[in-house]
C-alpha angles and dihedrals in degrees: 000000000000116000113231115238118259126260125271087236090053082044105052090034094058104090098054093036087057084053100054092050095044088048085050089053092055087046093054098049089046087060097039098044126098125352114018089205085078101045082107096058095037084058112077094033089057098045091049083058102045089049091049096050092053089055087050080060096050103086081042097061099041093053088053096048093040081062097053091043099051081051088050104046086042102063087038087067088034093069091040109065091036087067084050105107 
């Protein structure tokens, strides 16, 4: 069995999806370590980070995608115009 490549969109999103999981990783361990009697109160604190930190991603990702698209629109009408007689 051959495992297809992944897309150009997986691809160019990567980076910035292995550091918003790794930010929710670190997320995760803030709320679950030390007292579990303050879980409750770790817990807003941590998710507003972590939110925080996604949104810092944002302008990442999009310049990464914008890139994969223009190839791809270009080659799109690319072909096209080479079937034009």
């Amino acid at each position: 069995m051959t495992q297809s490549s992944p897309s150009p969109e997986l691809v160019a999103a990567s980076p910035a999806l292995k550091a918003a999981l790794t930010d929710l990783k670190g997320a995760i361990t803030t709320i679950l370590t030390g007292d579990p009697l303050q879980v409750g109160l770790r817990i807003g604190p941590a998710v507003g980070i972590f939110l925080n930190q996604v949104v810092l991603l944002f302008p990442e990702l999009a310049t990464a995608e914008q890139g994969v698209i223009l190839t791809d629109a270009t080659t799109q009408i690319d072909n096209v115009i080479a079937k034009l007689p």
